[in-house]
C-alpha positions in Angstrom: 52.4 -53.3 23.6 49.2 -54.0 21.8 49.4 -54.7 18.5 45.8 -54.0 16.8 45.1 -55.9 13.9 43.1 -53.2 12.0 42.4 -56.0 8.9 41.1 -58.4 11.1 39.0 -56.0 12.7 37.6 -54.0 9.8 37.2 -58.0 8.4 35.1 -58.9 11.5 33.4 -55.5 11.4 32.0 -56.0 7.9 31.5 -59.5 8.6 29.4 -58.3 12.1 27.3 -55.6 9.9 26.4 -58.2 6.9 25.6 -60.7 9.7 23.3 -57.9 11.2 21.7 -56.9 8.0 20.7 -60.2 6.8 19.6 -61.0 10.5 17.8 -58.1 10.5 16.0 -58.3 6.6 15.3 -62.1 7.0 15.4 -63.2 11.0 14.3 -59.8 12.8 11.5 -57.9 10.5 9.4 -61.1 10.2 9.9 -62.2 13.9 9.1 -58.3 14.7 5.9 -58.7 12.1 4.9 -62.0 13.7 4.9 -60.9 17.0 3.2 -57.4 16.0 1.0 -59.6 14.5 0.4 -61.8 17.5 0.2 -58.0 19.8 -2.6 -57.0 17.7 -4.2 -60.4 18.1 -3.7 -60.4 22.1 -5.0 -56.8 22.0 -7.9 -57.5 19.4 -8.7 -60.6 22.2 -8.6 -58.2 25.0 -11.0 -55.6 23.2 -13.2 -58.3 22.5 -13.6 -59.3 25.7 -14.2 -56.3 26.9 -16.6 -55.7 24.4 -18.5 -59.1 25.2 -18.1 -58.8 29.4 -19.8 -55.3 28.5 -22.6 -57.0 26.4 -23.3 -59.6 29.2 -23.2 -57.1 31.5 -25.7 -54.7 29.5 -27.6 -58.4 29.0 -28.0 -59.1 32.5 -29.4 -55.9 32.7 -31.9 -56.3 30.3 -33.1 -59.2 31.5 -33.2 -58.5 35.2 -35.6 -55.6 33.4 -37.6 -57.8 32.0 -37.7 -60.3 34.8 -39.1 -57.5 36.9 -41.6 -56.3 34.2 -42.7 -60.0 34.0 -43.0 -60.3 38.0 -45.4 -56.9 37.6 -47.2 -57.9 34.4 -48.2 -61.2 36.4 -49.0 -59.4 39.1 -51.3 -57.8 37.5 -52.6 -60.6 35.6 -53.5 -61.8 38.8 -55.1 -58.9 40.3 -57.4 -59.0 37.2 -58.1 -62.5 37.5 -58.6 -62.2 41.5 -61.3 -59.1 40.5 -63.2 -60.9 37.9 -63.7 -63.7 39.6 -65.1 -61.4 42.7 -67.0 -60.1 39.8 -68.6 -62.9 38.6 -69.4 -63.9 41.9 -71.3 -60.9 42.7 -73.0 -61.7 39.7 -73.5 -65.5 40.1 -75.0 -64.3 43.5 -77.4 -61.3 41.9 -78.6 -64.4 39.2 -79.1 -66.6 42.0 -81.3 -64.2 44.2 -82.9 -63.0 41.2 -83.9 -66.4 40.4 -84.8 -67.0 43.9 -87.3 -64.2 43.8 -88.8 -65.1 40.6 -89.7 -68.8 41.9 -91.1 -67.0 45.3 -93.0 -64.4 43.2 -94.0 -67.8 40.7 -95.0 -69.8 43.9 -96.6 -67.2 45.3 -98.8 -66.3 42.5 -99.6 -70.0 42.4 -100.6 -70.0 46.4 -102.9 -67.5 45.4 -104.7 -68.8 42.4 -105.0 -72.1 43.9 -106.3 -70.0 47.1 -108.9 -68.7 44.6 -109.8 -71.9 43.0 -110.4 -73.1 46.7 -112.7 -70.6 47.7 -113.9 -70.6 45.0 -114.7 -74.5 45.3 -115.8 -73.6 48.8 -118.3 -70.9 47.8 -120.2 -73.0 45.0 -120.2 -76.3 47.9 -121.8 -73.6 50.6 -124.0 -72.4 47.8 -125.6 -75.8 47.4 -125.4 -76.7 50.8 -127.5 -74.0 51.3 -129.9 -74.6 48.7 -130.3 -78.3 49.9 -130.3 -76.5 53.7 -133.1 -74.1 52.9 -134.8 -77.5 50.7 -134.9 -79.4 53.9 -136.0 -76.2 56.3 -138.6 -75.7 53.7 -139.4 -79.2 53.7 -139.6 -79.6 57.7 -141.1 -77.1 59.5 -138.8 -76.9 62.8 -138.6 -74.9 65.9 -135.9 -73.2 67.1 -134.0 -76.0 68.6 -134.5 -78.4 65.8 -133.4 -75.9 63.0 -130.5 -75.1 65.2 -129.2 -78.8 65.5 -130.1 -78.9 61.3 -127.7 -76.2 61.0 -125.5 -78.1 63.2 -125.5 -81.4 61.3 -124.9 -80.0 57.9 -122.3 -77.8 58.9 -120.5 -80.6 60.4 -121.2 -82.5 57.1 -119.7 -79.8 55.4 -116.5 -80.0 57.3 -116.5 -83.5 57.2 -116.5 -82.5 53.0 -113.8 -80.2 53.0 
């Protein structure tokens, strides 16, 4: 019934396990290396990803940290800023009133030497006035009613003076 060639099998059996071996030293191994080598690289591409998602991440981070300690620094900034300026408006304000009371006190010193200076003026003009009064009286013996209109006239004259 079947007649088994055992030459032509044992033939294509060596033939099949050269084929394999040469397939395998110069076709398989460096397709196998190549695409080891292109594994590593896909899994050496994936790692670095990772690694660089997880550095933006870590990134982001940081700078939403430092956004916020911007937004606070500036803050503050500004609450200085908003306090000094109070400041030196208090202090404008304390010159200003200062200053104000130095040109009352200044004014008021002057009202009061020009106040003496008046009297003053006023005393020595009533002084002669009443030398040259008592001159006339002397001069002009009066009665009562006479020396009383006297009197009258120079005081007006004096007025008239001042």
């Amino acid at each position: 019934m079947f007649d088994i060639n055992w030459g032509s099998i044992l033939y294509q059996l060596v033939a099949f396990l050269t084929l394999l071996f040469f397939l395998n030293k110069f076709a398989l191994k460096p397709l196998l290396g190549v695409m080891e080598k292109r594994e590593q690289i896909v899994n050496e591409n994936l790692d670095s990803a990772e690694k660089n998602r997880k550095e933006a991440e870590e990134f982001i981070v940081q700078q939403r940290k430092e956004l916020e300690k911007a937004r606070v620094e500036a803050q503050e900034i500004i609450q200085q800023a908003k306090k000094l300026s109070e400041q030196q408006g208090q202090e404008i304000l304390e010159q200003a009133r200062e200053n104000a009371e130095r040109v009352k006190d200044s004014a008021l010193a002057e009202i009061q030497r020009e106040k003496e200076q008046a009297v003053q003026a006023l005393r020595e003009q009533v002084a002669s006035l009443s030398v040259l009064i008592a001159a006339k009286v002397i001069e002009k013996e009066l009665d009562e009613k006479a020396q009383e209109a006297l009197v009258q006239d120079y005081l007006k004259e004096v007025g008239d003076k001042l």
